[in-house]
KOLBA-149212 format. One record per residue (C-alpha): residue number from 1; y, x, z; residue in one letter. Coordinates in steps of 0.2 Angstrom, whole numbers. Last residue first. Layout:
N
NUM:Y:X:Z:a
...
# end
This chain:
468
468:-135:342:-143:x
467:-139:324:-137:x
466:-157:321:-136:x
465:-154:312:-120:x
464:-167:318:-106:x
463:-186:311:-106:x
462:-193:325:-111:x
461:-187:333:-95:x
460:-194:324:-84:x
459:-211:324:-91:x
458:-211:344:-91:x
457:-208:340:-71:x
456:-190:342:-67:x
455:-192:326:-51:x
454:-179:316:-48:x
453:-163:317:-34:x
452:-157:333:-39:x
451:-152:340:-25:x
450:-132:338:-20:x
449:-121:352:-21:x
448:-109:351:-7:x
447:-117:337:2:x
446:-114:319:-1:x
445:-127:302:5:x
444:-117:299:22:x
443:-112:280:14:x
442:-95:285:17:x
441:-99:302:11:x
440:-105:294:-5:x
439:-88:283:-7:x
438:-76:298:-4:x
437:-87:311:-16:x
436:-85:298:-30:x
435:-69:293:-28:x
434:-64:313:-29:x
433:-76:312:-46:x
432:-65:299:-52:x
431:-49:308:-50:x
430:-55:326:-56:x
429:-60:318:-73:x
428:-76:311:-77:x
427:-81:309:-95:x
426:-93:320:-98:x
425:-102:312:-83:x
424:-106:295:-93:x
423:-120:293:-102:x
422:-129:308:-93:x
421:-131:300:-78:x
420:-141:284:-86:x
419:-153:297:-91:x
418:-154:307:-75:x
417:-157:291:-67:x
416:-172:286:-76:x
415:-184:295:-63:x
414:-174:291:-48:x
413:-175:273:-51:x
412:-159:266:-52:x
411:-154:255:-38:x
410:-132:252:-42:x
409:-127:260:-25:x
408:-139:273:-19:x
407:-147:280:-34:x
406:-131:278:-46:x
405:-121:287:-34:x
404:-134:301:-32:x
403:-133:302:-52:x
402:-115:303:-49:x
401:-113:317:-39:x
400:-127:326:-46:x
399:-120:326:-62:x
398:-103:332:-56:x
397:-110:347:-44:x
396:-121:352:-60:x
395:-105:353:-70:x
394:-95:363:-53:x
393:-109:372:-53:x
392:-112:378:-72:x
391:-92:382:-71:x
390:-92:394:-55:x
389:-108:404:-64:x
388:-97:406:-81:x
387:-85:412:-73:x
386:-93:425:-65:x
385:-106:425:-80:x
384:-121:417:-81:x
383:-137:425:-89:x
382:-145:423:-104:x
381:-163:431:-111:x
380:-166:434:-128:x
379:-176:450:-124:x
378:-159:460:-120:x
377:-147:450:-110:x
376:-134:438:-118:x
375:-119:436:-107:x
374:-112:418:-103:x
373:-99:408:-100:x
372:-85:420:-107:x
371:-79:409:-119:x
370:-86:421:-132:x
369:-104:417:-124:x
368:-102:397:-126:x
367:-97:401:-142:x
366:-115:412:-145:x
365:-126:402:-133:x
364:-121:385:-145:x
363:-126:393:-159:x
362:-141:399:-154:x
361:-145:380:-148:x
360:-141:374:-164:x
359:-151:387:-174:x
358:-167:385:-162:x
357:-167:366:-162:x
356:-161:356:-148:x
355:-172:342:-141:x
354:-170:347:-123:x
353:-173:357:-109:x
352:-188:366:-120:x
351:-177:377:-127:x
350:-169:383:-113:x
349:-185:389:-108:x
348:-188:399:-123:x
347:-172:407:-124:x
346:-174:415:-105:x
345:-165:414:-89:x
344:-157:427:-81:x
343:-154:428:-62:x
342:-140:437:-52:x
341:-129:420:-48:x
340:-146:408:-42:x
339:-151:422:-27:x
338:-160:437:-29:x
337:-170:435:-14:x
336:-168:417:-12:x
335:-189:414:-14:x
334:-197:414:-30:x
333:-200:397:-35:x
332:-185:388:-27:x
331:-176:404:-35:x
330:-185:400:-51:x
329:-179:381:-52:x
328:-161:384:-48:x
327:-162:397:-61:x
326:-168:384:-74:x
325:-155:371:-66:x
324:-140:383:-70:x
323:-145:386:-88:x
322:-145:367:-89:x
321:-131:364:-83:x
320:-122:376:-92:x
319:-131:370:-110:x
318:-126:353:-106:x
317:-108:357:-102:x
316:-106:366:-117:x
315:-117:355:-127:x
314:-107:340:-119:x
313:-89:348:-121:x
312:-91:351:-141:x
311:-96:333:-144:x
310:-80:325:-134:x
309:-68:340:-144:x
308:-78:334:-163:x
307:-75:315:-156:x
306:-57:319:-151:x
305:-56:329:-168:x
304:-59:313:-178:x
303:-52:300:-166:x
302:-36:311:-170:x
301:-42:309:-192:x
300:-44:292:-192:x
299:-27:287:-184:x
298:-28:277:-168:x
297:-21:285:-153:x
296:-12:301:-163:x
295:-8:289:-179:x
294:-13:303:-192:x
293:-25:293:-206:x
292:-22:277:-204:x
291:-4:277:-200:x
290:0:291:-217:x
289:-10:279:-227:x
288:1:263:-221:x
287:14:272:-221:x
286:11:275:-239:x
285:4:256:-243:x
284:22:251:-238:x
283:30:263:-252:x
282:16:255:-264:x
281:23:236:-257:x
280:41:242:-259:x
279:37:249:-277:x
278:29:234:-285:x
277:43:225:-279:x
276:57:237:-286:x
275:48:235:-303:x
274:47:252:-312:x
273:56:254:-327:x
272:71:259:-319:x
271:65:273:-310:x
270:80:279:-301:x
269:83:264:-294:x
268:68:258:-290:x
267:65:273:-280:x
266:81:269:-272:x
265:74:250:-268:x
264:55:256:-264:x
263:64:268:-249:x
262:75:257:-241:x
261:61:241:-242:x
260:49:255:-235:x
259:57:260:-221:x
258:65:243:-218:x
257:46:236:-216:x
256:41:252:-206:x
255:57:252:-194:x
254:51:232:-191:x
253:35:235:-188:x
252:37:251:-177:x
251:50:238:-167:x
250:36:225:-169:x
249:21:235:-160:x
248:32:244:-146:x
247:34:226:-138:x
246:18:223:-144:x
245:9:238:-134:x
244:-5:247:-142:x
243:4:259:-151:x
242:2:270:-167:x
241:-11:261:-176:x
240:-4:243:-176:x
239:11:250:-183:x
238:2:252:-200:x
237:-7:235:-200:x
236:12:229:-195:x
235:21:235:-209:x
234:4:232:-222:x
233:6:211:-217:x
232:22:204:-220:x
231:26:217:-235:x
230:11:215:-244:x
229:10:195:-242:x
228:27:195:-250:x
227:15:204:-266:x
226:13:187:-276:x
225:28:177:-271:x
224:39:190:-277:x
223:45:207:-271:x
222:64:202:-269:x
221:67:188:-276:x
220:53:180:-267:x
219:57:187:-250:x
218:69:173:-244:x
217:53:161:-245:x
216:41:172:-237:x
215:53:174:-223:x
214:53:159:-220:x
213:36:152:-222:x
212:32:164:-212:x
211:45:157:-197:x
210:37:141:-202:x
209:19:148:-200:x
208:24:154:-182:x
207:34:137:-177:x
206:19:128:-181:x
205:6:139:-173:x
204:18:136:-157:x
203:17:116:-162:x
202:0:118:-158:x
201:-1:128:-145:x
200:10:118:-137:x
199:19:122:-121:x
198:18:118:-103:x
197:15:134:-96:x
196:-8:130:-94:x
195:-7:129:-113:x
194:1:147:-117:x
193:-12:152:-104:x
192:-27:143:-111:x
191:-18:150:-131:x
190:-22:171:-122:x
189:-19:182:-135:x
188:-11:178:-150:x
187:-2:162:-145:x
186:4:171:-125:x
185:12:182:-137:x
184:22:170:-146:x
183:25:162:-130:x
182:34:178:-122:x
181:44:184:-139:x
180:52:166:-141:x
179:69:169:-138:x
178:67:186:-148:x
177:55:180:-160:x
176:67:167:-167:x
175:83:180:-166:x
174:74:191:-179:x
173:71:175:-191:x
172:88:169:-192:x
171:93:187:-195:x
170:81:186:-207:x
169:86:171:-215:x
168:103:176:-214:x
167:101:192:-222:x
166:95:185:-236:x
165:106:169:-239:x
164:122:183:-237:x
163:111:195:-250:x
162:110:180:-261:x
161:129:177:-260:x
160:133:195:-263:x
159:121:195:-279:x
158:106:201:-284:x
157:99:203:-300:x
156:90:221:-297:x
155:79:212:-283:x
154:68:207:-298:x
153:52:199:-288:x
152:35:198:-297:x
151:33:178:-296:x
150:51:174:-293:x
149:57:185:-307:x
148:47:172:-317:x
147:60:159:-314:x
146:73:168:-325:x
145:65:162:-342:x
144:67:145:-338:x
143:82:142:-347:x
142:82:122:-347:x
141:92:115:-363:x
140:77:102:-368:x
139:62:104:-355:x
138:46:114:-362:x
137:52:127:-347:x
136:51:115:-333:x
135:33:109:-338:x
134:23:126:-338:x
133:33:127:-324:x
132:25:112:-315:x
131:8:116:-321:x
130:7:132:-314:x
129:15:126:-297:x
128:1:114:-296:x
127:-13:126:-299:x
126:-2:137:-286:x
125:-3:123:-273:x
124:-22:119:-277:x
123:-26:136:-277:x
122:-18:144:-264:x
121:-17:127:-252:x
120:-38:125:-253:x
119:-41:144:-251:x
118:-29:144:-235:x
117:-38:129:-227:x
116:-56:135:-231:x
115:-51:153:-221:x
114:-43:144:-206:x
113:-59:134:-204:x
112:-65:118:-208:x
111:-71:107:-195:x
110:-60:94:-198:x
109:-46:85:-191:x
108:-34:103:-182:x
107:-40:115:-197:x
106:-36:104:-213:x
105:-21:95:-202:x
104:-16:114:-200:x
103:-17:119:-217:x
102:-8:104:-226:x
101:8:107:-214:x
100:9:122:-220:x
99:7:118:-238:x
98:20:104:-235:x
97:33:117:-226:x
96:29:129:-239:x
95:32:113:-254:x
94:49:110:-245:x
93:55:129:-242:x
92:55:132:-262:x
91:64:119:-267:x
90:77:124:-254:x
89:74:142:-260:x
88:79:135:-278:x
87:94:126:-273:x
86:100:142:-262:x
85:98:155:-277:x
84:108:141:-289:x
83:96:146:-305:x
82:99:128:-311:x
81:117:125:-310:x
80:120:106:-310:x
79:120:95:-324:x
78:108:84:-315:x
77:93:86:-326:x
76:95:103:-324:x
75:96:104:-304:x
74:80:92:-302:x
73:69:104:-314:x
72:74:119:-305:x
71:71:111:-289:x
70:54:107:-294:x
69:48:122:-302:x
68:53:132:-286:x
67:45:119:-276:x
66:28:118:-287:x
65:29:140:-282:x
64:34:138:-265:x
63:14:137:-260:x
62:8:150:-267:x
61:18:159:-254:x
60:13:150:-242:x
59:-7:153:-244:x
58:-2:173:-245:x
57:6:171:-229:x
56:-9:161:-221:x
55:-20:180:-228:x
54:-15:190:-212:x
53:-21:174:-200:x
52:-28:183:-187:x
51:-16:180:-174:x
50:-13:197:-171:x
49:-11:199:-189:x
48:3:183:-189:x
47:11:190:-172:x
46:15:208:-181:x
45:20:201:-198:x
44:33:193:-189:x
43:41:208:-186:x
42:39:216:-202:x
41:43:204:-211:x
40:61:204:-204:x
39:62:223:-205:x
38:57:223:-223:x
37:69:207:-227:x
36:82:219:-219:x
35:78:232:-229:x
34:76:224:-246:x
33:92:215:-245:x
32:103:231:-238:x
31:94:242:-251:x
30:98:227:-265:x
29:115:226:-262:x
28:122:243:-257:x
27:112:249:-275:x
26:120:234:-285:x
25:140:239:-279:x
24:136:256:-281:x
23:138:271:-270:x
22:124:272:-259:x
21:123:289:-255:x
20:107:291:-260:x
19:108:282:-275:x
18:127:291:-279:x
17:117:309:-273:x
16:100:303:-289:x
15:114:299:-300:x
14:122:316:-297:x
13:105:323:-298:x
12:100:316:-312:x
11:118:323:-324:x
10:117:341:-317:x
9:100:340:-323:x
8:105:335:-342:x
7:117:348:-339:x
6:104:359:-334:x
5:90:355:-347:x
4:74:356:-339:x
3:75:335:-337:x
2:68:327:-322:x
1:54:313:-328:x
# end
């Protein structure tokens, strides 16, 4: 917590510049590590959720820990140094790899699926890894204590050489997915494809999972073999809502996974008492909020106000067309004296056009009135503005349009048609409505302002959409 005392302050945020700045040797380090393992997961984080196999990471990752317990074991017995970084991770690789190699013979010889393979190599692997530790540190002269950074991650004891082993494996990893972008892709979506170009989708998975395994195994100092799965997974959740292209998909990842790895390590660093690992993941789950909630094609609160816009723009053109249908009505009742333009209609027959209730449809009169649509008469009665007038045709126009479409080319029944019109005109734009027009003047079924091709008997009309 930031001090009130200034020199006390004056102290913090010097610290807090030399952080930023990157000033100290353990500070470049760990940000550099963090990052690039953040960028790395986050790329291949992108093909293991498109393949639906988030949780295979997790499965690996419980599966380096017997390896980890092994190599340590094997180097102390020998005399060698036991907490060599690159001895450990080769422990590490060879119980991934067996764990891997276990899920797919689980899934490719039984009928098990993906999720039964994963729960069998967590816990038994995990189990295993337990008891191997639980071994390693009864052995005589064997400082075990330092293996449990692997389970939680303790970037902060980095060294030069582990930041070399790190940013190899990634880089290692990064130029994997660039030579193999096109088959990787081919796996996710379409394996018949992959298939029908000569390769494997078999050995494809392989590669996939061994490119996980990977990067799982070069992320255990860092966040630990218990939140990795965090940092392969929450990048590319988030980057999944702002693009639909995978191209565009991993580079998001892979700024998201840096992102975060840059941000959770100088956090770290000015928090000492908070694990660097713990923060990365928290930090990831941020994006991940932020993505969720304000991604403009995706995010939760854009479909939102789409939704609220979409909603908005059927009463309006709902209560326009059916304003212009009423007097429509009356002038084929009347006579074309007065024509459609200088009638009123009243509250009490809008009403009945469909299932609104007296408040909503008030309501919908009075912002469809400050747009200028509309002017309310004396008596309750409405009548179309200029404007107003021009827009109720051209919405009517549209409905017609399509409801004579749906008569003539996909049989409707003139009395459901209306219906099934209603389903989808709100959505027409100027393009599809000139496709429209071309395709019924082929078939010599368009006029100006088509009739309505059903009846508007109180039957009719009860049976419209009860959408407000």
């Amino acid at each position: 917590m930031w001090s009130h005392d200034p020199q006390v302050s004056a102290g913090e945020l010097s610290l807090l510049w030399e952080v930023l700045t990157l000033r100290t040797h353990n500070t470049r380090l760990v940000v550099l590590a963090t990052s690039l393992l953040g960028a790395a997961s986050g790329v291949v984080g992108s093909f293991l959720l498109l393949r639906k196999r988030a949780l295979m990471g997790d499965a690996l990752a419980h599966a380096t820990l017997p390896g980890l317990g092994i190599a340590f074991g094997v180097m102390t017995y020998f005399g060698m140094n036991a907490r060599s970084l690159p001895g450990l991770l080769s422990g590490a690789v060879v119980t991934g790899v067996l764990g891997l190699l276990l899920m797919l013979a689980i899934t490719r010889t039984t009928r098990l699926g993906d999720d039964v393979a994963m729960a069998i190599v967590l816990s038994v692997f995990f189990g295993f890894g337990v008891a191997v530790m639980g071994v390693v540190k009864a052995l005589p002269g064997a400082a075990a204590a330092g293996l449990d950074a692997f389970l939680y991650g303790r970037p902060a004891s980095m060294l030069a050489g582990d930041l070399v082993w790190i940013g190899g494996g990634a880089a290692l990893v990064l130029v994997a997915v660039f030579l193999l972008f096109k088959e990787l892709a081919a796996l996710c979506f379409d394996e018949a494809f992959l298939e029908a170009q000569g390769f494997s989708s078999w050995w494809m998975d392989v590669v996939l999972l061994a490119l996980v395994a990977l990067v799982t195994v070069i992320g255990l100092q860092a966040v630990g073999l218990v939140l990795v799965i965090a940092y392969l997974i929450i990048p590319a959740a988030a980057a999944r809502f702002w693009t639909q292209s995978l191209p565009r998909m991993t580079l998001v990842a892979a700024a998201v996974g840096a992102a975060s790895g840059w941000a959770g390590a100088t956090a770290s660093a000015l928090l000492p008492r908070m694990p660097a690992g713990a923060v990365i993941v928290l930090v990831a789950s941020g994006f991940f909020a932020v993505s969720l909630l304000m991604a403009p094609a995706r995010g939760l609160l854009p479909r939102l106000w789409r939704a609220r816009v979409l909603r908005q723009r059927v009463r309006h053109q709902h209560v326009l067309r059916a304003v212009y249908e009423i007097l429509e009505q009356a002038v084929r009742k009347d006579g074309p004296a007065q024509g459609v333009a200088n009638r009123s209609c009243s509250f009490a027959d809008l009403l009945v056009k469909r299932s609104w209730t007296p408040r909503q449809l008030r309501r919908i009169l009075a912002r469809e009135a400050g747009q200028g649509h509309l002017q309310r008469r004396s008596g309750g009665e409405v009548r179309l503005s200029e404007a107003g007038f021009g827009e109720a045709a051209r919405v009517t126009r549209n409905h017609r349009l399509w409801e004579a479409y749906l008569v003539t080319h996909a049989d409707i029944a003139p009395s459901h048609v209306d219906r099934d019109a209603d389903m989808v005109e709100h959505i027409l734009d100027a393009e599809m409505v000139a496709r429209l027009e071309e395709t019924l003047r082929a078939g010599q079924a368009w006029v100006p302002l088509p009739p309505s091709p059903h009846p508007m008997g109180p039957a009719d009309r009860d049976r419209r959409d009860k959408d407000s």
